[in-house]
N, C-alpha and C positions, 0 to 999 in steps of 0.2 A: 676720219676727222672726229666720231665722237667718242674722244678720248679723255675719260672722267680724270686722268694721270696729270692733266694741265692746272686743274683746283687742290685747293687744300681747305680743310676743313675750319670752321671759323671757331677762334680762341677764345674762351669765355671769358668774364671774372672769376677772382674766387667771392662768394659770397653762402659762406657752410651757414650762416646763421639768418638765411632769407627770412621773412616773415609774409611775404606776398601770397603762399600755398592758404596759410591757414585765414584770410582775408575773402570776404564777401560784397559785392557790389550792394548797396543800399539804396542807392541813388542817383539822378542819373550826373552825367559829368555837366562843365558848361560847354554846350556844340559853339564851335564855329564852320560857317559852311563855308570851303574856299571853291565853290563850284564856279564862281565867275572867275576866279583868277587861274587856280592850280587845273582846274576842270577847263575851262577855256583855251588854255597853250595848249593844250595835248588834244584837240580837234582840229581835222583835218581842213576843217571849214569854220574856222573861228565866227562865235556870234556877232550877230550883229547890233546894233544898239535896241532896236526892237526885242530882238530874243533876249536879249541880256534885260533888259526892263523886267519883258513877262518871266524871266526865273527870279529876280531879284521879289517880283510881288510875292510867287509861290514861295520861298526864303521866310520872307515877313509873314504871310498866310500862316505856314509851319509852326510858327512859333523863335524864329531863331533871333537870338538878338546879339549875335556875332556875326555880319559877314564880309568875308575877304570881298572887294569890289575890283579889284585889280590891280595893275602895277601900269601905273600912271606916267610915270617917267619910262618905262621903255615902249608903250605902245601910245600915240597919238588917239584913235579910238578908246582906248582905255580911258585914257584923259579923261577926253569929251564925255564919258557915261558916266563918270564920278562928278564931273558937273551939273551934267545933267541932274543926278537924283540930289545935290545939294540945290541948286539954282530952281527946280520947277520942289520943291519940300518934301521930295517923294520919300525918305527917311522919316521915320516915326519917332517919336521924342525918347523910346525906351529902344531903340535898335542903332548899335553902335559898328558902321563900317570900320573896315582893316583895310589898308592897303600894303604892298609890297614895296621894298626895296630894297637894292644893293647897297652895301656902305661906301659910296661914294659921295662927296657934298653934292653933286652937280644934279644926281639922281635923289638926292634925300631933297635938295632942294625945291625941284619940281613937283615931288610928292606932295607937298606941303601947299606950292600954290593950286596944284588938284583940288586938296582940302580946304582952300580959303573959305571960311562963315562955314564948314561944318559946327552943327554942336556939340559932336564929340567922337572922336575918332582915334582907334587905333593905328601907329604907323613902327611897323614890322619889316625890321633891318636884319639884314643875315649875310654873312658870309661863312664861305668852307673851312670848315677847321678839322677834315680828316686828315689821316698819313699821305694817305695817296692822293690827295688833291693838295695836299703839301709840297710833296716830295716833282709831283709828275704833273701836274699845271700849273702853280703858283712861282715852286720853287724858292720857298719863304720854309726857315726853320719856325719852332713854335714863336718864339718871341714875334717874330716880324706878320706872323697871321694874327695873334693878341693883337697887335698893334692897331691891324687895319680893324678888330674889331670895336676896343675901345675909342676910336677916333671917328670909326660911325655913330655910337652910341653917344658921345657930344654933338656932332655936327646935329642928330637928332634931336638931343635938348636943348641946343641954341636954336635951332630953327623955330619950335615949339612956342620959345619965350616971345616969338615975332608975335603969335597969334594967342594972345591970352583969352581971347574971347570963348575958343576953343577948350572943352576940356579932355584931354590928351592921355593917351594909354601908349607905354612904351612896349613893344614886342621883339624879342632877340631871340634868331635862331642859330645854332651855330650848323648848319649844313652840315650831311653827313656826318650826321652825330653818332649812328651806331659804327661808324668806322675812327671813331675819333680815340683817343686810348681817354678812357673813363676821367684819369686825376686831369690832364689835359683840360677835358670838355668842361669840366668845372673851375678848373683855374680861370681861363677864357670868361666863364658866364657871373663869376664873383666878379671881376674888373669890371665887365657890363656895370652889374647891379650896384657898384660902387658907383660910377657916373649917373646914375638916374635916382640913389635911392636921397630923398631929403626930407622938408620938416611938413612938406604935402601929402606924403603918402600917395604920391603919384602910383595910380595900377600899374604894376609892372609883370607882364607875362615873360617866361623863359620857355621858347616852344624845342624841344628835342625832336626834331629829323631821322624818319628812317626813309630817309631819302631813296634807300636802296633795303631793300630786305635783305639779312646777310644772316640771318639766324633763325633760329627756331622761335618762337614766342617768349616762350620761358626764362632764353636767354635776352631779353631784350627786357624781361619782368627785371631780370636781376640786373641792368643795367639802369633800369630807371631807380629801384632801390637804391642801390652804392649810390648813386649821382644826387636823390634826393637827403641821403644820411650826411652827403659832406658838402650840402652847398652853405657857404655860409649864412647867408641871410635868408634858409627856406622859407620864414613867415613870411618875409617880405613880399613874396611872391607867389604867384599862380605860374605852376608847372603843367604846360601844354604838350601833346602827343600830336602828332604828325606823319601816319605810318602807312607806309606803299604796301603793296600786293604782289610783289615780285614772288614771294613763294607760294601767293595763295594763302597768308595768314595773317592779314592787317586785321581784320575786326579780332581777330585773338591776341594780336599782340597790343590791340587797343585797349581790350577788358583786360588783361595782365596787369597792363601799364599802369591803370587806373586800380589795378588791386595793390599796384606796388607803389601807391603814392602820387599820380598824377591827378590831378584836377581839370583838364579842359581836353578838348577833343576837336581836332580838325579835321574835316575830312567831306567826301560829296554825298549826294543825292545818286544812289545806284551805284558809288563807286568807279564813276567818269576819273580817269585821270590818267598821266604816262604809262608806256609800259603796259602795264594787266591792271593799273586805277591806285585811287586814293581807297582810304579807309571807308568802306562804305557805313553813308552814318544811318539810313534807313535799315539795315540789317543789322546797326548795333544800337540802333533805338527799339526796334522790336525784339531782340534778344532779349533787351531788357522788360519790356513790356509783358512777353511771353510769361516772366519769372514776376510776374504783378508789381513791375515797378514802374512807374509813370516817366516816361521819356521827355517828358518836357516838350515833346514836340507833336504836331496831331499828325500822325497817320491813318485819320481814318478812311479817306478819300485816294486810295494807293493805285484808281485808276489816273485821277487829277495829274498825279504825281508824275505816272511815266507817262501820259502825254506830252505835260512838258518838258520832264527829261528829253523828251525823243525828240520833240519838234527841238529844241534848245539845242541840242547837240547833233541831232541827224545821227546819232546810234541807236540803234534796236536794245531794248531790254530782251535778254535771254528769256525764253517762256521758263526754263528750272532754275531763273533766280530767286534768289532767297526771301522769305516772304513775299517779294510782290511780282514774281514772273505767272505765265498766264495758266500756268502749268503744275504749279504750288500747289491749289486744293483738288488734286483731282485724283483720281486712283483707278487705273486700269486693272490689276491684281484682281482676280476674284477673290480672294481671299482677304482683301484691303478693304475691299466693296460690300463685304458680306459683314466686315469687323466695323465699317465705318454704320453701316445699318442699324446694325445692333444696339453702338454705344451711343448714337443719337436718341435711338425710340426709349435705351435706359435713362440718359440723362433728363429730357425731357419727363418722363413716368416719373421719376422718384425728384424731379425739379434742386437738383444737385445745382450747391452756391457755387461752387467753382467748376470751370473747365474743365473736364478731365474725358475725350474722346479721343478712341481709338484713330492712331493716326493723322488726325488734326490735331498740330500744338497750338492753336487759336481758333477763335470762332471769325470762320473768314467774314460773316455780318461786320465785325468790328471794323475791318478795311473799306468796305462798303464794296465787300463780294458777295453774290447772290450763289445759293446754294445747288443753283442750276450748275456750277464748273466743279461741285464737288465730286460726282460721276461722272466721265464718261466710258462709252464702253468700244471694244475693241475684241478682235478672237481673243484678247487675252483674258478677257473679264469672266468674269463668276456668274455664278447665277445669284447670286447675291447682291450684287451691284445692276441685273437687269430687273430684280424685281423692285429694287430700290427706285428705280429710275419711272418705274408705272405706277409708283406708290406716290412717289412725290412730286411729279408734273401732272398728272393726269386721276390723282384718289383712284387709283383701281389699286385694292391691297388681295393679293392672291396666297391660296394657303402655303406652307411651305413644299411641300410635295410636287405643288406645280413650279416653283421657280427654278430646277434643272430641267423641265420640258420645257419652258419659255428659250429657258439658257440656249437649249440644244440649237431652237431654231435660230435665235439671234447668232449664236457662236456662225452656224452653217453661211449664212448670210454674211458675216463680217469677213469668213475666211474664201467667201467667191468674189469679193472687192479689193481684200485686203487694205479697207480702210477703217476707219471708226464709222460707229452708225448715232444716227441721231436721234434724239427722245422722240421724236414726230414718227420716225421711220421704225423706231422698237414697238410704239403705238397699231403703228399700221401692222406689222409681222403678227402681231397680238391678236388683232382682231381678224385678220385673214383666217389666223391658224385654228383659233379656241373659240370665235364669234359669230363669225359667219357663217349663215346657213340658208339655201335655196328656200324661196319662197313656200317650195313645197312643203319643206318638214318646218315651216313655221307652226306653234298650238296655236288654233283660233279657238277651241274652247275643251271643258274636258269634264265629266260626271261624274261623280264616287256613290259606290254605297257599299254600304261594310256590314257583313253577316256574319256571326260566328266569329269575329276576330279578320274574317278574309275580306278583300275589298275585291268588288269588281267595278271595274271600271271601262265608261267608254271616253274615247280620245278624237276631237276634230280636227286633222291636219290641212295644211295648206286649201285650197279652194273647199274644198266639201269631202275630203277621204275621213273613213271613219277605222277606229279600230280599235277593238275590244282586247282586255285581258283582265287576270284576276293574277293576288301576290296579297302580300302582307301588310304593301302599303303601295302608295299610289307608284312610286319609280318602277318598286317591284311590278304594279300590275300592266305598264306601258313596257316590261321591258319583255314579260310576259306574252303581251298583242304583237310585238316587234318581231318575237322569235319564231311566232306560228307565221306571221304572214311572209315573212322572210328566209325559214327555215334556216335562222341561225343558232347559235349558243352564245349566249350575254353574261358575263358577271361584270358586277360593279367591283371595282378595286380600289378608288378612293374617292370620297364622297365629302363635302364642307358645303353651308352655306350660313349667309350671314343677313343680317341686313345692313343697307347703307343709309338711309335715313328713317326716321320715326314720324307716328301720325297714322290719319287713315292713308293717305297716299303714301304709305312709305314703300319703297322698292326694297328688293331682295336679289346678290348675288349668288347663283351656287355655281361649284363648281366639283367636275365629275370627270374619273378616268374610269373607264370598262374598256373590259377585250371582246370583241364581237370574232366568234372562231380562234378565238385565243391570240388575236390580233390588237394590240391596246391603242386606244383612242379618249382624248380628252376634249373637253370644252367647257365654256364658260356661259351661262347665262342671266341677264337681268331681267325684270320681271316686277310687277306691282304686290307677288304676295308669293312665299316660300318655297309653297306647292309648285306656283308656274314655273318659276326659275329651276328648279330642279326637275322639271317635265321638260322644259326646251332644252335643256342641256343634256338631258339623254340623247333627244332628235338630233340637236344639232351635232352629239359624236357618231351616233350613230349615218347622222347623212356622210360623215367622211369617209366610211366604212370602204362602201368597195362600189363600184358602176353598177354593180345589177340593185342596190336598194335604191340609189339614183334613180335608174331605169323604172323598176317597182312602184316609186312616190311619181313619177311623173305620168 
């Protein structure tokens, strides 16, 4: 059965002298959100007048001051909610409902009394004017589909005249527009704008339907050009987009559109809609945003957002949806992790005016994401992104030479769960491995004194053990007393310390890897002054050593 030989490939325009390539978005379009209407048919559990309230607020909250409310004449509920927000004033003086309908009088009329005492309101007539809803549902040649469309687009403005109180925006769409043949779709939508255009300057939008995705973007760019170059009366009008997701390219064939001449944008919140969804407008408003152009709309609350989606609709937001899935700022890759580390500590350092970090194309604060989802880690991660993760929940910053020992142990760890691990739990692996040391090899106190350049030194451990040696300097001379009383062989092999705060009480980390018999061992120790820190962090690698220094200290 899947047998590609049943399709043909979709016919373009000619249009050799496009100018939509060389065209830049400046600005953002005007949104309309049809999430109550276009987004509401296509759930399986249509809202309810409560859900529909709470997304009409988030709508208004956003900033939108287009939104489709519903089609009032085919649903009862629909009605009643378009009542509702006119009858209790829930409508703001500057946000202008749309509603739906077919061009029939019986249905355009009802629409209208939905609308009774709005103060201004779109009402958005459409019918099909493709080949194949021509030829294969209708069975009307072009003339007799014009017909029913100009006879809706009266019955529309005689209704209107009932309610002059009302100021009134006329919307025509001609359904499946990308399947409609281009001189066609314009003949149709000129006879429209003839019926509605007079000495008011009535708003008149012309919305084009891609009801169906049937082309690539680009084709769909050139379709909105031709259609824009020969409508008659373009000024007259705001030219609206409309575009599904059937191939997976609505928000491309939305920015095209809009490079090729469109002015308005319809479309949902997450891309709710038939099929694979409407044009998602929060992924084509931070597109835009991304590219530092102000969307007009506020995202910065993009948790707000898909609550209500979710609760509204009872669909899950994908975690790797675009901007605002849960999944977005986060980077398993060690090599993502290690890149993400970096370009923050530079951006920050040198306090760079624009964004510009590796692997984040926005700063997820602006959403009102917290910087905790930017790592997590998993066997896949780097040691770049584990020590990323001890640096920025917890201020432990460790020198670079230890974050493939931390790595190793976390990676060990992650790959005997085989799940991700948590900042709490990389904390704890940290401190078990590089921190913790038996009461015994704690320093309870420690003497220097330096003759001739050598230091000899004695050392107090745990309860009362004492032990002498002499070196260069104080590590050298504990490492010195270690190796006689333990008959081992010690080098140091890398060696940092720092402090972490200033003052007399300031503390000091150091951190140390030696091989004790040519076996390496590391640890980390804090401390109230540089010396100590670097004297327990001997102890505490050394207590890892082997059972018999155990044995020996107790």
């Amino acid at each position: 059965m899947f047998d590609h030989r049943k399709y043909r490939s979709f016919t373009p325009i000619r249009l050799a002298d496009r100018t939509w390539p060389d065209k830049q978005i400046t600005h953002a379009p005007d949104w309309c959100s049809v999430d109550l209407r276009d987004g509401n048919q296509a759930l399986i559990n249509p809202m309810s007048i409560e859900q529909k309230t709470r997304m009409f607020t988030l709508l208004v909250k956003l900033g939108f001051k287009e939104i489709e409310v519903g089609f009032p004449s085919a649903s009862q509920p629909d009605f009643d909610f378009v009542r509702k927000l006119i009858e209790e004033n829930l409508i703001p003086d500057d946000v202008c409902i749309q509603v739906l309908t077919q061009a029939r009088e019986d249905l355009i009329k009802r629409s209208y009394d939905a609308l009774k005492d709005a103060k201004q309101a779109i009402v958005h007539v459409y019918n099909s004017t493709s080949t194949v809803q021509r030829e294969q549902v209708f069975g009307l040649d072009r003339d007799g589909i014009k017909a029913i469309a100009v006879q809706g687009a009266r019955w529309v403005k005689d209704y209107a005249a009932q309610y002059p109180q009302t100021r009134w925006s006329f919307q025509y769409s001609p359904e499946s527009f990308t399947g409609t043949e281009m001189d066609y779709a314009v003949e149709v939508c000129d006879a429209v704008i003839n019926e509605w255009v007079d000495e008011n300057a009535r708003d008149i939008i012309i919305n084009l339907p891609a009801t169906v995705e049937m082309s690539t973007p680009n084709v769909f760019a050139d379709q909105i050009e031709w259609f824009c170059r020969h409508l008659k009366q373009r000024e007259r009008v705001r030219i609206s987009l409309h575009t599904h997701n059937d191939r997976g390219c609505g928000v491309a064939a939305a920015e095209l559109g809009i490079m090729a001449g469109a002015d308005r944008i319809e479309g949902t919140l997450i891309g709710n809609g038939e099929r694979t969804g409407n044009m998602d407008i929060v992924t084509m408003g931070m597109n835009l945003y991304s590219q530092g152009i102000d969307p007009e709309l506020d995202f910065s609350n993009i948790k707000e957002i898909i609550d209500v989606v979710e609760y509204c609709t009872e669909l899950a937001v994908a975690a790797r949806h675009p901007w605002a899935g849960e999944l977005v700022y986060t980077a398993f890759s060690g090599s993502h992790q290690d890149a993400i580390r970096k370009s923050i500590n530079y951006h920050e350092v040198h306090n760079s005016p624009f964004w510009e970090v590796a692997y984040l194309p926005i700063d997820p604060r602006d959403i009102g994401r917290e910087y905790e989802a930017v790592i997590r880690i998993n066997s896949q991660s780097g040691k770049g992104g584990v020590a990323l993760v001890l640096e920025r929940d917890y201020g432990i910053t460790l020198p670079k030479w230890m974050h493939g020992e931390l790595s190793k142990v976390v990676q060990h760890a992650t790959e005997i769960s085989g799940e991700e691990i948590s900042p709490a739990h990389i904390k704890a692996l940290f401190k078990k491995q590089f921190t913790t040391v038996p009461a015994s090899w704690l320093l309870q106190d420690y003497d220097l004194h330096t003759d001739d350049g050598r230091v000899s030194a004695k050392f107090v451990i745990g309860l009362s053990d004492t032990l002498r040696g002499t070196g260069s300097g104080a590590v050298d001379a504990l490492c010195d007393a270690l190796a006689q009383r333990y008959n081992t062989e010690i080098e140091i092999i890398q060696f940092d310390e720092h402090s972490l705060t200033q003052g007399t009480t300031a503390q000091a980390q150091a951190s140390i890897a030696l091989t004790i018999n040519g076996i390496r061992f590391s640890a980390v120790a804090v401390a109230t002054d540089i010396s100590a820190a670097a004297l327990q962090a001997v102890l505490t690698a050394f207590a890892q050593s082997n059972s018999n220094a155990l044995k020996g200290a107790a």
